[in-house]
N, CA, C and O of each residue as an XYZ file, in Angstrom:
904
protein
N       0.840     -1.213      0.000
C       0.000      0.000      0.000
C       0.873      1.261      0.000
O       0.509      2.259     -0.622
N       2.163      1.222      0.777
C       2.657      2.328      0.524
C       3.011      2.892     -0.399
O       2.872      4.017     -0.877
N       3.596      1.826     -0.676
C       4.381      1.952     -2.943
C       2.934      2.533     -3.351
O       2.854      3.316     -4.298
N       2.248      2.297     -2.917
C       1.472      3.070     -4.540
C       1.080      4.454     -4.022
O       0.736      5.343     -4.801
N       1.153      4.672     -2.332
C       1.219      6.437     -1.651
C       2.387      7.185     -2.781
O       2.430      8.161     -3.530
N       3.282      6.021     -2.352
C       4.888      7.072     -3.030
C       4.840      7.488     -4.197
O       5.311      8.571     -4.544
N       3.972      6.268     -5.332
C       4.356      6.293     -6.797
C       2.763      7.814     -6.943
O       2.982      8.905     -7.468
N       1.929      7.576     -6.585
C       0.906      8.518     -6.176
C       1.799      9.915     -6.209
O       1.888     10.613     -7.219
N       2.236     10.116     -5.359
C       3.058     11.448     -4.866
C       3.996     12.100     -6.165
O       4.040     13.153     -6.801
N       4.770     10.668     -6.132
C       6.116     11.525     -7.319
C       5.344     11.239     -8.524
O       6.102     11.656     -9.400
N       4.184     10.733     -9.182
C       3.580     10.995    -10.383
C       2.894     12.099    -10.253
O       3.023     12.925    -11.157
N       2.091     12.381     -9.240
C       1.829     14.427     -9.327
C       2.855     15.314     -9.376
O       2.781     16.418     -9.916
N       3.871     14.841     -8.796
C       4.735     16.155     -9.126
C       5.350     16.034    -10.450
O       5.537     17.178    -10.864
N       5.851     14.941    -11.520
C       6.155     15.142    -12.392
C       4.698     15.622    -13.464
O       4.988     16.245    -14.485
N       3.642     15.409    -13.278
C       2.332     15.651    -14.393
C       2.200     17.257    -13.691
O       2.054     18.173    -14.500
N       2.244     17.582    -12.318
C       1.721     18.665    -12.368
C       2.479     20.152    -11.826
O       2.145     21.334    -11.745
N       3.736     19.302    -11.507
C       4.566     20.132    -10.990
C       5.995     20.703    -11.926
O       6.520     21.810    -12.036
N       6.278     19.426    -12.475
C       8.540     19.302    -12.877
C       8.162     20.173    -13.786
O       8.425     21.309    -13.394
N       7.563     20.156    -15.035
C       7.314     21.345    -16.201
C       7.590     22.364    -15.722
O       8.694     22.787    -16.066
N       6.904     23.115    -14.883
C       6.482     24.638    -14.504
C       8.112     24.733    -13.646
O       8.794     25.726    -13.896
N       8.591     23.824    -12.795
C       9.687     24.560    -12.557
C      10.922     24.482    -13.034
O      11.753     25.358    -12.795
N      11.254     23.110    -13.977
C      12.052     23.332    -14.911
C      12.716     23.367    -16.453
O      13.735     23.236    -17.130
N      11.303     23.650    -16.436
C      11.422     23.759    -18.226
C      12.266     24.725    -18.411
O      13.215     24.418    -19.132
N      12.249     26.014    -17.926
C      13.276     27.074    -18.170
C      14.359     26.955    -17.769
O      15.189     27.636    -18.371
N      14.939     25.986    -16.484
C      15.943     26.566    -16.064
C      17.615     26.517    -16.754
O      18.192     25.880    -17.636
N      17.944     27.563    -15.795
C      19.361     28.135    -16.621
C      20.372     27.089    -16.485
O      21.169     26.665    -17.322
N      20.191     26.770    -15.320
C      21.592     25.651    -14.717
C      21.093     24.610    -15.567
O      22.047     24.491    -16.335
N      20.224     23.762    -15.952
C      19.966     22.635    -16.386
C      20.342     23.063    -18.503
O      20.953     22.421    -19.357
N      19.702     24.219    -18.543
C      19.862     24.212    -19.873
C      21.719     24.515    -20.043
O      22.247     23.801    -20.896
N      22.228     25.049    -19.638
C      24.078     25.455    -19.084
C      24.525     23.698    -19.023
O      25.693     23.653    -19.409
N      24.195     22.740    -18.797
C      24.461     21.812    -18.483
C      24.020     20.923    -19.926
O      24.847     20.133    -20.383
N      22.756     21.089    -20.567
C      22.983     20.032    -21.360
C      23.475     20.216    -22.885
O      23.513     19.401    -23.807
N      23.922     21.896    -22.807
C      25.217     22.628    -23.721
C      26.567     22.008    -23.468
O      27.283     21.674    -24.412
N      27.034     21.798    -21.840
C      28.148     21.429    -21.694
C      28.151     20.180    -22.489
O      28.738     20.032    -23.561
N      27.504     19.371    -21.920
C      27.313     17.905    -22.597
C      27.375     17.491    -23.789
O      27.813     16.409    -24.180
N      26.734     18.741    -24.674
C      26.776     18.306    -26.297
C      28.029     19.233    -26.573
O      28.763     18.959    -27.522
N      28.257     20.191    -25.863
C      29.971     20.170    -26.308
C      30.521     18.727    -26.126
O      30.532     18.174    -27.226
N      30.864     18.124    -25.391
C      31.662     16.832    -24.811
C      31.056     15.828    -25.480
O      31.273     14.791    -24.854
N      30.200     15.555    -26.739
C      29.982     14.790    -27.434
C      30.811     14.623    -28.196
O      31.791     15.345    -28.377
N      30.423     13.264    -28.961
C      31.710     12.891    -30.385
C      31.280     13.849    -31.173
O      30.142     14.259    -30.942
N      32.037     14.457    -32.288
C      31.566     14.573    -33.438
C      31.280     13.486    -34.411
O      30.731     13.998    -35.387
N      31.444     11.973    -34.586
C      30.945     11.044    -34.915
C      30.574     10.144    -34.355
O      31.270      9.302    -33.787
N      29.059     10.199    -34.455
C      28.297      9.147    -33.867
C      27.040      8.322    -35.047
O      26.453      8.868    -35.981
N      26.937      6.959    -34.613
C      25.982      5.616    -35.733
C      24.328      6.117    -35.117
O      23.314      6.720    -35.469
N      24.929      5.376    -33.961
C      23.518      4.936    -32.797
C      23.772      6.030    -31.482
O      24.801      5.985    -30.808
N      22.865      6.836    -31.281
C      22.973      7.625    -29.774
C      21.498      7.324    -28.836
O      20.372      7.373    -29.330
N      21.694      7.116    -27.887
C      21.343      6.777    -26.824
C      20.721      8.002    -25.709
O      21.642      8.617    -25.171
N      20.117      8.196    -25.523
C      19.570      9.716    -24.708
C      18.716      9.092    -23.305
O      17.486      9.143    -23.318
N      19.340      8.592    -22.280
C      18.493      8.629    -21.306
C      17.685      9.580    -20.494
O      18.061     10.672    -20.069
N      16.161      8.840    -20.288
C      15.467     10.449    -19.755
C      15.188     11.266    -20.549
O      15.131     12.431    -20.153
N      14.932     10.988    -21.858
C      14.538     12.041    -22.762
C      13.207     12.654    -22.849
O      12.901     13.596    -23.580
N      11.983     11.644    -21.532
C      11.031     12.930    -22.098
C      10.572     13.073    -22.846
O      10.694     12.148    -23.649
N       9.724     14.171    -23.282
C       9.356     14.080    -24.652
C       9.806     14.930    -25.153
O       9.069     15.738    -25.719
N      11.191     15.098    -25.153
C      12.096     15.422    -26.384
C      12.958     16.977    -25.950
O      14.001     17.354    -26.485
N      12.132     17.782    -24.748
C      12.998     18.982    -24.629
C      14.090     19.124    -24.495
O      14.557     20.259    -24.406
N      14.924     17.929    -24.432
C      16.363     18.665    -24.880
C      17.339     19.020    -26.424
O      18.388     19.554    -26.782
N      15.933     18.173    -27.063
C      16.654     18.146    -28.534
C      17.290     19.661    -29.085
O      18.315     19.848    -29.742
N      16.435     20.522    -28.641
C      16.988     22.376    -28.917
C      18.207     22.133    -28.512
O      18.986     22.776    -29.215
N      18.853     21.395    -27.564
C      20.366     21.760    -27.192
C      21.442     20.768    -28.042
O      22.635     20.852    -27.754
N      20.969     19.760    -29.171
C      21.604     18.637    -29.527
C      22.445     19.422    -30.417
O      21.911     20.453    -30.826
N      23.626     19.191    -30.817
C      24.688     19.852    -31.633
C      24.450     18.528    -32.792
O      23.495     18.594    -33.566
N      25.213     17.577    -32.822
C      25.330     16.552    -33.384
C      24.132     15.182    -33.406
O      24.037     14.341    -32.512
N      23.292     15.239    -34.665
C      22.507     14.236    -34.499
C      23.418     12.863    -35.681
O      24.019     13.003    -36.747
N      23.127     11.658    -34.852
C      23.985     10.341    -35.302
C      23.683     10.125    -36.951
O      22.713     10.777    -37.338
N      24.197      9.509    -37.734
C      23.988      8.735    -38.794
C      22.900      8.202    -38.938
O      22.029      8.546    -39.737
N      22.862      7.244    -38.111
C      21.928      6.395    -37.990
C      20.821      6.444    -36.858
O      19.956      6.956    -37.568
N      20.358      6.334    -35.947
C      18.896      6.269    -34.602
C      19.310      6.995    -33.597
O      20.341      6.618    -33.038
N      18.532      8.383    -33.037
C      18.587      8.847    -32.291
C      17.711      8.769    -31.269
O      16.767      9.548    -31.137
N      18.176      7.116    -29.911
C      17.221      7.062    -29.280
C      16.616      7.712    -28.207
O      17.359      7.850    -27.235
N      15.507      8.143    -28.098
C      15.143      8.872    -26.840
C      14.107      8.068    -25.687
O      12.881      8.086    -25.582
N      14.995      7.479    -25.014
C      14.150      6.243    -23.271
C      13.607      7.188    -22.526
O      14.046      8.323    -22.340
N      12.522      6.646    -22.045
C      11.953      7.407    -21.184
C      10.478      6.516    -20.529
O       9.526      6.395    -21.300
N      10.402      6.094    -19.508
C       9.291      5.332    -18.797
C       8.203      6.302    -19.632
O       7.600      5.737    -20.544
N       8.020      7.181    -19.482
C       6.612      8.303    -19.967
C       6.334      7.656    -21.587
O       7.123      7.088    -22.342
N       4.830      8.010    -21.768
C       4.625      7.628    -23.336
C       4.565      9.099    -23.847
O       3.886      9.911    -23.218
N       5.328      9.518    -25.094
C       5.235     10.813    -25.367
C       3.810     10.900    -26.557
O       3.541     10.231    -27.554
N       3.018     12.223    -25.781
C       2.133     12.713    -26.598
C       2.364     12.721    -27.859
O       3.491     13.008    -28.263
N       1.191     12.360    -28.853
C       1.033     12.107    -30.762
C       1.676     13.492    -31.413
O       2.578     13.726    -32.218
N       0.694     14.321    -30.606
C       1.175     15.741    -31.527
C       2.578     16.301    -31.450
O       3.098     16.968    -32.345
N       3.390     15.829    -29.801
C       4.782     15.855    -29.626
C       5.379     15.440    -30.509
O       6.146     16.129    -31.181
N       5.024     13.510    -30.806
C       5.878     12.864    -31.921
C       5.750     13.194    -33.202
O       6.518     12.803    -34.081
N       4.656     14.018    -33.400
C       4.300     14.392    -35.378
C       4.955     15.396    -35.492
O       5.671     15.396    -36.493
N       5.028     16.599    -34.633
C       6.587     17.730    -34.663
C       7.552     17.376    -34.381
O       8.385     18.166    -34.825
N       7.989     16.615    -33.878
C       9.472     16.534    -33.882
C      10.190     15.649    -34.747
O      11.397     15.712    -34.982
N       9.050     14.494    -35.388
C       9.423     13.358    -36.607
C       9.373     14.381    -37.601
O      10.209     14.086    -38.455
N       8.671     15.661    -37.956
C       8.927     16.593    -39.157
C       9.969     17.208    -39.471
O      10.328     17.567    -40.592
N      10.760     17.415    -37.920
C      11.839     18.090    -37.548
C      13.412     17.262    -38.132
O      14.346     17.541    -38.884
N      12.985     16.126    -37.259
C      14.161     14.991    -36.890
C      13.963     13.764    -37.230
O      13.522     12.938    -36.431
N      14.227     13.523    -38.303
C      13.957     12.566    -39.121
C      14.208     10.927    -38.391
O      13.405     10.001    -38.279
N      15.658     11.029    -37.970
C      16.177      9.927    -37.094
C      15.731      9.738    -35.986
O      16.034      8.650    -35.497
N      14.817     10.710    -35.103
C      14.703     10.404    -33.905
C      13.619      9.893    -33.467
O      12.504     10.312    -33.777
N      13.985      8.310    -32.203
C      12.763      7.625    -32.018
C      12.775      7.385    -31.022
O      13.800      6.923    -30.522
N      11.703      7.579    -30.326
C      10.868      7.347    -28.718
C      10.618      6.175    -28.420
O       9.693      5.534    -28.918
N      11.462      5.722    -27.515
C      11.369      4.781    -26.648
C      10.569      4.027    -25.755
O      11.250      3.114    -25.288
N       9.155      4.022    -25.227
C       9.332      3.706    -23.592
C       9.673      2.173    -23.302
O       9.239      1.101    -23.724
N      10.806      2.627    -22.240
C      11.879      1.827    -21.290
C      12.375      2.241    -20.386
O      11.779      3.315    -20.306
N      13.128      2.227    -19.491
C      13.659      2.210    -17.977
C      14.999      1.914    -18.592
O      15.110      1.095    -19.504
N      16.091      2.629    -18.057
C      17.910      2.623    -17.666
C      17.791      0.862    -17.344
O      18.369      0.042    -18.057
N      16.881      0.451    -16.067
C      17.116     -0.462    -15.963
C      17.295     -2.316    -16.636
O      17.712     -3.416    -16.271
N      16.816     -1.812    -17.512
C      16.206     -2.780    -18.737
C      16.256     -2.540    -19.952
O      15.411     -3.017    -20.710
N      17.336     -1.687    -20.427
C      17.117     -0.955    -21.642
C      17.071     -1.954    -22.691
O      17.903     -2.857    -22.774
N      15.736     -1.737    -23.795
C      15.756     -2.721    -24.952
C      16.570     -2.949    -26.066
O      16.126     -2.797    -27.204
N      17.623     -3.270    -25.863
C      18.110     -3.040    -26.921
C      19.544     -3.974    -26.706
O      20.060     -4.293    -25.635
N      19.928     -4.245    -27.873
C      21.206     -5.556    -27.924
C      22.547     -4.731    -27.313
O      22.868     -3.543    -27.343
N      23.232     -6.056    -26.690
C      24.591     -5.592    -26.603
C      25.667     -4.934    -27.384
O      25.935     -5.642    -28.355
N      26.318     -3.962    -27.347
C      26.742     -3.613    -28.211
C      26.386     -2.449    -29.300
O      26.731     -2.436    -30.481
N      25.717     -1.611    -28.701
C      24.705     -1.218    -29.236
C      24.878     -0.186    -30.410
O      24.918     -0.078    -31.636
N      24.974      0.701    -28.874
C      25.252      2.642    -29.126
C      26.752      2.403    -28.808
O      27.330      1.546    -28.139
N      27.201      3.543    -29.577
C      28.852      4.045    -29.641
C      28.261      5.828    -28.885
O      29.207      6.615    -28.873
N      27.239      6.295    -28.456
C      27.816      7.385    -27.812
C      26.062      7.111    -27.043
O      25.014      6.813    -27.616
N      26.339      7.360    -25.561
C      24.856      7.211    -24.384
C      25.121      8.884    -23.641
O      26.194      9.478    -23.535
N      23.957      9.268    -23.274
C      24.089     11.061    -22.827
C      22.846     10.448    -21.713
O      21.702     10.181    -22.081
N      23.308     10.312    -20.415
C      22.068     10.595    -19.298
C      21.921     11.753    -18.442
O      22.805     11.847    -17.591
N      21.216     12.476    -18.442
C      20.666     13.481    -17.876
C      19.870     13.086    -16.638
O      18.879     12.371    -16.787
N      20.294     13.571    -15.223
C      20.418     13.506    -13.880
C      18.802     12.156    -14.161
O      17.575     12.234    -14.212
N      19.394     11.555    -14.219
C      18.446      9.682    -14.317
C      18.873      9.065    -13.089
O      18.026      8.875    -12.216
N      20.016      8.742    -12.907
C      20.362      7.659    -11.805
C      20.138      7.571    -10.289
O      20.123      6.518     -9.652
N      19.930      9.043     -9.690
C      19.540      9.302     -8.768
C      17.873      9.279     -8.366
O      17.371      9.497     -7.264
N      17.209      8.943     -9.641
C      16.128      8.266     -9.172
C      15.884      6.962     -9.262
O      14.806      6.516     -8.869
N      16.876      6.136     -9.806
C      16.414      4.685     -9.944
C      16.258      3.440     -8.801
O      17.123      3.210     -7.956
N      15.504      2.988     -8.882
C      15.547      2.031     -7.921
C      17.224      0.681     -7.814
O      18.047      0.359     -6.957
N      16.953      0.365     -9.094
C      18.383     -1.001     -8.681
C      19.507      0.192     -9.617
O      19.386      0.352    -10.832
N      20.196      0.676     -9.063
C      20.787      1.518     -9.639
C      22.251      0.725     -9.984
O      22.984      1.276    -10.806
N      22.582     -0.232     -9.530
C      23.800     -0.890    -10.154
C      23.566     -1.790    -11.342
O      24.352     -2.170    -12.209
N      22.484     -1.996    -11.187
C      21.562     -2.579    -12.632
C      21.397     -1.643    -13.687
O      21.575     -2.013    -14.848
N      20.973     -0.090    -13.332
C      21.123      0.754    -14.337
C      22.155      0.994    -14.962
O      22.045      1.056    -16.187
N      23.761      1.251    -14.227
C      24.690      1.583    -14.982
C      25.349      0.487    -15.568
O      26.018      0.618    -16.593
N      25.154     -0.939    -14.792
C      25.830     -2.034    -15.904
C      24.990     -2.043    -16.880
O      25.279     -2.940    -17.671
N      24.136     -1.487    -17.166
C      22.768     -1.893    -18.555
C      23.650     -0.743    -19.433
O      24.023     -1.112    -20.546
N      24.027      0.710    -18.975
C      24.495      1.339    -20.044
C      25.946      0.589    -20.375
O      26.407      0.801    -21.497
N      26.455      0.001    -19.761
C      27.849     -0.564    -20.263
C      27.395     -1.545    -21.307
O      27.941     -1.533    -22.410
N      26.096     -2.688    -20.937
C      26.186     -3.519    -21.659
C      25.973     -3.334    -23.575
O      26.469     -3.871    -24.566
N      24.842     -2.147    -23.280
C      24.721     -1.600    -24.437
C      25.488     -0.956    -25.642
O      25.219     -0.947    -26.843
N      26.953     -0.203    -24.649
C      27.459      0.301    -25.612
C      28.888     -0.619    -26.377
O      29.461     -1.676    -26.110
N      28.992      0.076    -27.067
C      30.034     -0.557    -28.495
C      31.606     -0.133    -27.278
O      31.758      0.461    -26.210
N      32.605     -0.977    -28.414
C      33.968     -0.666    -27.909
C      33.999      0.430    -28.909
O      33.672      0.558    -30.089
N      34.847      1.637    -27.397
C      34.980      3.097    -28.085
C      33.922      4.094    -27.835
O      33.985      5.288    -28.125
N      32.605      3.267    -27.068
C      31.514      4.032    -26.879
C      32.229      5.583    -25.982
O      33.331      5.675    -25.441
N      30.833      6.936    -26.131
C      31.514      7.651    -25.628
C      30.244      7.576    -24.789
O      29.162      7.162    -25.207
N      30.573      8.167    -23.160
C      29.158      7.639    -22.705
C      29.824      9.576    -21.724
O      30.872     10.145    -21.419
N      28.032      9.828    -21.632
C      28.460     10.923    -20.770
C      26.803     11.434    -19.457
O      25.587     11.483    -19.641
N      27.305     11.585    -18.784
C      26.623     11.290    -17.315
C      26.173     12.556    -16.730
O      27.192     13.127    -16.343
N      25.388     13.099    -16.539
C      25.347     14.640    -15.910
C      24.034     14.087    -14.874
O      23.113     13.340    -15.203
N      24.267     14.672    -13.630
C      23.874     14.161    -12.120
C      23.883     15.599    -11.261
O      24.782     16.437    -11.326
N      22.868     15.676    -10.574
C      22.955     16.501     -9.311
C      23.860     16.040     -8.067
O      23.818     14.917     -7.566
N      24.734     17.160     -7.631
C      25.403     16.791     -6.532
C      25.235     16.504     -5.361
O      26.121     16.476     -4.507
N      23.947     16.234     -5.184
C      23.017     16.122     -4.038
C      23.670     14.523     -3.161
O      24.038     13.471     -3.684
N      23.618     14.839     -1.950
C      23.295     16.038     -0.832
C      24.589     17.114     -0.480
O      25.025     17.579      0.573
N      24.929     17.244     -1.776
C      26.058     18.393     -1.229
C      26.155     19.691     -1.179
O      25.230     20.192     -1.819
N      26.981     20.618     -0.624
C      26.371     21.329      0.546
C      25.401     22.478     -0.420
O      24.195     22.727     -0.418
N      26.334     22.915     -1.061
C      25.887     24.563     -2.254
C      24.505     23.403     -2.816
O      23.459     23.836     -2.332
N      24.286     22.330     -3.522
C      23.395     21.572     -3.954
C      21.469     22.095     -2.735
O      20.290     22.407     -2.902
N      22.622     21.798     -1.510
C      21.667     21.378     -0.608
C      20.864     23.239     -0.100
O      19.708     23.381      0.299
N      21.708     24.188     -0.255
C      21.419     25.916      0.058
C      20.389     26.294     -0.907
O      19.369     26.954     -0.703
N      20.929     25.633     -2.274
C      19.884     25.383     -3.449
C      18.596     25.291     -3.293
O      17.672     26.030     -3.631
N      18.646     24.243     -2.711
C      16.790     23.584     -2.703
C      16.598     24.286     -1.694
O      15.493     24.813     -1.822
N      17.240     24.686     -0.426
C      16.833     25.182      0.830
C      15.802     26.833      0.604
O      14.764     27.094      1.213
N      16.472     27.692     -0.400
C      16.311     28.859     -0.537
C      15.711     28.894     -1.829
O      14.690     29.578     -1.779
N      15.942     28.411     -3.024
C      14.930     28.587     -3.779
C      13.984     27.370     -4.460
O      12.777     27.468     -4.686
N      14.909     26.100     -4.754
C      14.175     25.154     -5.449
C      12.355     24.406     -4.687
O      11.270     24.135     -5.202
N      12.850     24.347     -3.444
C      11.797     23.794     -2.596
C      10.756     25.401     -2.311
O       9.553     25.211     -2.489
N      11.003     26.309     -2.058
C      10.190     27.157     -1.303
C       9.108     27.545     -3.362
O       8.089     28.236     -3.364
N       9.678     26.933     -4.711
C       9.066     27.016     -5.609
C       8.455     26.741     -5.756
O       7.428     27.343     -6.071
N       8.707     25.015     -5.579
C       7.919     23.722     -5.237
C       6.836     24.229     -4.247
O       5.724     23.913     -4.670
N       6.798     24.703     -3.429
C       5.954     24.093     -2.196
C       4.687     25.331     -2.529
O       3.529     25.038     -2.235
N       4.906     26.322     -2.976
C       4.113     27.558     -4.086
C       3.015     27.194     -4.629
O       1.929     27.771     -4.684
N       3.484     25.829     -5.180
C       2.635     25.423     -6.608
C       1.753     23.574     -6.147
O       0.759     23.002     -6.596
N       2.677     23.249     -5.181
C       2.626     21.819     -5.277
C       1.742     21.487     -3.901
O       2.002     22.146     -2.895
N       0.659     20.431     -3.848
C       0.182     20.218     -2.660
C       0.729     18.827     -2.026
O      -0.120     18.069     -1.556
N       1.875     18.507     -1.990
C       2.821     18.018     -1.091
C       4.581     18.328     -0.942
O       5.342     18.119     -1.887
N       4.936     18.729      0.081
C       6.263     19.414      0.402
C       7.222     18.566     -0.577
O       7.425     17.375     -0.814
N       7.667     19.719     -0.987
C       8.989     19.785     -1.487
C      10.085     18.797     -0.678
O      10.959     18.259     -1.358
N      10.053     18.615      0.426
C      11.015     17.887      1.107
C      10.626     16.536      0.975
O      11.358     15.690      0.461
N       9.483     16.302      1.427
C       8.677     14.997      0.750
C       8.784     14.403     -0.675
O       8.873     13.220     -1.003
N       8.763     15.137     -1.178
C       8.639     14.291     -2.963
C      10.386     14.272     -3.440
O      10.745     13.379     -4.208
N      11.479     15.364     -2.907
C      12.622     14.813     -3.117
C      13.374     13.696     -2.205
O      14.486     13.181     -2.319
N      12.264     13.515     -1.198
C      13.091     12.203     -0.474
C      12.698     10.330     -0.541
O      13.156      9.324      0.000
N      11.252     10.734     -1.845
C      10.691      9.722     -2.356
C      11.543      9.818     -3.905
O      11.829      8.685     -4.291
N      11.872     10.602     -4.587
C      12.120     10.875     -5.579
C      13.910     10.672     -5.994
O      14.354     10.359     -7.098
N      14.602     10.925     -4.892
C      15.904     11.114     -4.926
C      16.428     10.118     -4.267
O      16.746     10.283     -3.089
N      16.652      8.654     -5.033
C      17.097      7.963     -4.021
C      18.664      7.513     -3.684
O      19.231      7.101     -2.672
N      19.089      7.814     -5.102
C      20.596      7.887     -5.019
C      21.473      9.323     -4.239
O      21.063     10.483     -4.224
N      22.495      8.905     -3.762
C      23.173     10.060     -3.430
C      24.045     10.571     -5.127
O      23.579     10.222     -6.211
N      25.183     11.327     -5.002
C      25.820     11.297     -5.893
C      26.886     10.598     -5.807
O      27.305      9.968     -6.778
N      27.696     10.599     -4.236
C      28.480      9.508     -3.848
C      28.890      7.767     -4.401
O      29.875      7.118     -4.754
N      26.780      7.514     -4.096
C      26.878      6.085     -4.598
C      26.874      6.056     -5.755
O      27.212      4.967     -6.220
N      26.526      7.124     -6.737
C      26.374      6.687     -8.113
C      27.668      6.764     -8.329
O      27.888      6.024     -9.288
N      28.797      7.324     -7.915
C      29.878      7.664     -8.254
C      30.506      6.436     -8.168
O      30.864      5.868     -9.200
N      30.693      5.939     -7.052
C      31.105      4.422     -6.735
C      30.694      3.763     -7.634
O      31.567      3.566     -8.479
N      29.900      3.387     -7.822
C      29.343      2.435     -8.974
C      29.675      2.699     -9.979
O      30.172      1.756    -10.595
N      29.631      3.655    -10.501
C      29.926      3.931    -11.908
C      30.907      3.278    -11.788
O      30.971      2.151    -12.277
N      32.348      4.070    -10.808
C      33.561      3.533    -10.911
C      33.900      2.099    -11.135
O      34.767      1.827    -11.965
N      33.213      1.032    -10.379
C      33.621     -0.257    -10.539
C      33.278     -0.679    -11.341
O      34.039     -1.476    -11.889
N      31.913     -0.441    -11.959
C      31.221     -0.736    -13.710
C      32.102     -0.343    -14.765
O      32.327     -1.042    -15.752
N      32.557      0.689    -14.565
C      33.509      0.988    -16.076
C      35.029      1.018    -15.375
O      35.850      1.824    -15.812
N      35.378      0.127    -14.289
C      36.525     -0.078    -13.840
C      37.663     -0.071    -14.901
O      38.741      0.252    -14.401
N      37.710     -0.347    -16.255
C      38.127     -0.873    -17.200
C      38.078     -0.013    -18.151
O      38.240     -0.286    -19.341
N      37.963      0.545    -17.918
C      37.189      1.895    -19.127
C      37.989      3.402    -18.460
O      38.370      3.393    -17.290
N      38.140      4.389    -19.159
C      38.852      5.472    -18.596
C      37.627      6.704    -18.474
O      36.950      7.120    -19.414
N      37.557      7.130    -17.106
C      36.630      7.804    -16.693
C      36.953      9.287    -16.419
O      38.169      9.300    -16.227
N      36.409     10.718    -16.287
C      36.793     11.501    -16.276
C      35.643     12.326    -16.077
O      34.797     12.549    -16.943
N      35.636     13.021    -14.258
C      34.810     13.549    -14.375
C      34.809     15.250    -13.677
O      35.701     15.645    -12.927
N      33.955     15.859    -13.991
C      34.133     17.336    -13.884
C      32.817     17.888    -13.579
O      31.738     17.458    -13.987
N      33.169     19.565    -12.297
C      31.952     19.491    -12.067
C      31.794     21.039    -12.350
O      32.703     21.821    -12.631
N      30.522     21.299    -12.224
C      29.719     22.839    -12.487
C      28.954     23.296    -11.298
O      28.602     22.464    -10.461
N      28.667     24.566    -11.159
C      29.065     25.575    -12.112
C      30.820     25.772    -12.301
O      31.424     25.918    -13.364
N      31.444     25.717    -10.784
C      32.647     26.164    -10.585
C      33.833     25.617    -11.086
O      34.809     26.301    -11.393
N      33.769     24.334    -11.181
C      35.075     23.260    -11.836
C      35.679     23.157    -11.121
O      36.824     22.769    -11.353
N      35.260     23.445     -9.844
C      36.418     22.942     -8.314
C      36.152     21.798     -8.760
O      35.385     21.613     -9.706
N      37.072     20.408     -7.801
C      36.962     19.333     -7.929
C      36.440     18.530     -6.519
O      37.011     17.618     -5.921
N      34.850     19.355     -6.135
C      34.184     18.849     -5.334
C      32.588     18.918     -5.275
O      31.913     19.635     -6.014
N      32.151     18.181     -4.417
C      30.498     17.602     -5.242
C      29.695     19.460     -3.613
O      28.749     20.233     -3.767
N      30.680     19.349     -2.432
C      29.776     20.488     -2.122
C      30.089     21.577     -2.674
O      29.189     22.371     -2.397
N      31.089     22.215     -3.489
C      30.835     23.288     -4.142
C      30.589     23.700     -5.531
O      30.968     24.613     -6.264
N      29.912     22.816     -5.605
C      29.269     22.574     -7.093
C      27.826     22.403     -7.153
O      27.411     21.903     -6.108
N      26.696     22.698     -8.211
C      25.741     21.969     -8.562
C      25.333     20.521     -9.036
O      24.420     19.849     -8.554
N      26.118     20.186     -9.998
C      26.276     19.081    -11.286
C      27.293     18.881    -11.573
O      28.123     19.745    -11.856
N      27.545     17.169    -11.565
C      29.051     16.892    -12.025
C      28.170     16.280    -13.770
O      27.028     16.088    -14.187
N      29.205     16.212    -14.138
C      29.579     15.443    -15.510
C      30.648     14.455    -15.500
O      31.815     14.782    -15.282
N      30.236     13.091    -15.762
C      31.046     12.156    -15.893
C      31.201     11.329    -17.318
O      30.242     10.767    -17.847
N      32.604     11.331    -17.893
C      32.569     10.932    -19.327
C      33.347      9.844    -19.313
O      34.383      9.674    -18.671
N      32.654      8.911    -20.251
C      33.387      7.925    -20.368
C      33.533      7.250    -21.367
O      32.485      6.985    -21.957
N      34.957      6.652    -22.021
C      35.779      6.081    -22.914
C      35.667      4.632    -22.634
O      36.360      3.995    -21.840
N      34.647      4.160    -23.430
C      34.199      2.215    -23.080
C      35.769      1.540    -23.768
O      36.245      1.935    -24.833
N      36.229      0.747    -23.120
C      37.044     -0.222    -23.601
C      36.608     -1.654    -23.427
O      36.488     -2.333    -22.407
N      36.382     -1.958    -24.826
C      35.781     -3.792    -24.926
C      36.902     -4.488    -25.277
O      36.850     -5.709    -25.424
């Protein structure tokens, strides 16, 4: 009974809440510029976790050769997919889960997740699924909230939550502690031992210190070796 209080909770705030407070924002759109800088310039198959129905495509620099996939548990609205198939010829909507992603070994040569992992439930299942998928040479690149760290945490304290709680009829503190279940710590760990083998490299924003409390968002890139 509870699971379905929780799933209850964080499905109102994404249908009636996540739009309104971050469709605009600056730090998130600053972030998925960085990212498509730090893309290949040649890519077959790309991989887009968390895509949603599609708002980050305005920031894509490089679309692949070949399938530009966009995963996302959500089913994206008809009239969404008839503009953006007019637009983007290659690009196709998914629904799937990180955790299970459909698709053969070997897949994609370049994966882009946008702050995904910190909500997943088997989260060491999520990031071995992006390893399994990608090709030798894949370029894989990771962008995550630094949460619970400290500037992260002043964040939500002073403006993100007091936005939330404006608009939303359950606290802001509530739906990110059903919602947020990874730290950035553990995803970090994990990543590390998943692409143990692989050369990793990661960097954070706004500031480029090399720490998760004085930062917002790290970016983690990675060079698959099969």
């Amino acid at each position: 009974m509870q699971n379905g209080i929780e799933k209850s909770i964080v499905d109102y705030y994404y249908r009636q809440v996540y739009s309104k407070i971050w469709k605009r924002n600056f730090a998130l759109g600053l972030a998925e510029r960085f990212m498509e800088f730090s893309s290949p310039a040649q890519q077959n198959n790309t991989l887009k976790i968390g895509g949603g129905g599609g708002e980050h495509l305005k920031f894509v620099r490089i679309f692949p050769e070949r399938e530009y996939i966009s995963l996302d548990p959500r089913i994206v609205d008809k009239k969404v997919l008839l503009k953006i198939s007019r637009k983007h010829k290659n690009v196709r909507f998914v629904v799937g889960s990180v955790e299970d992603i459909p698709f053969a070994e070997n897949y994609f040569d370049h994966i882009k997740s946008t702050c995904v992992l910190a909500h997943v439930d088997r989260l060491f299942v999520a990031v071995s699924e992006l390893r399994r998928v990608s090709t030798n040479n894949c370029k894989i690149i990771i962008l995550m909230p630094t949460d619970p760290g400290l500037l992260n945490l002043l964040v939500k304290k002073f403006f993100t939550y007091p936005k939330i709680n404006r608009i939303s009829k359950f606290p802001a503190g509530l739906i990110y502690s059903l919602d947020h279940k990874n730290s950035h710590s553990n995803i970090l760990e994990i990543i590390k031992y998943v692409f143990r083998k692989d050369q990793i490299e990661i960097r954070y924003l706004p500031f480029l210190v090399k720490s998760a409390n004085f930062n917002l968002l790290s970016i983690v890139k990675i060079s698959v070796r099969k």
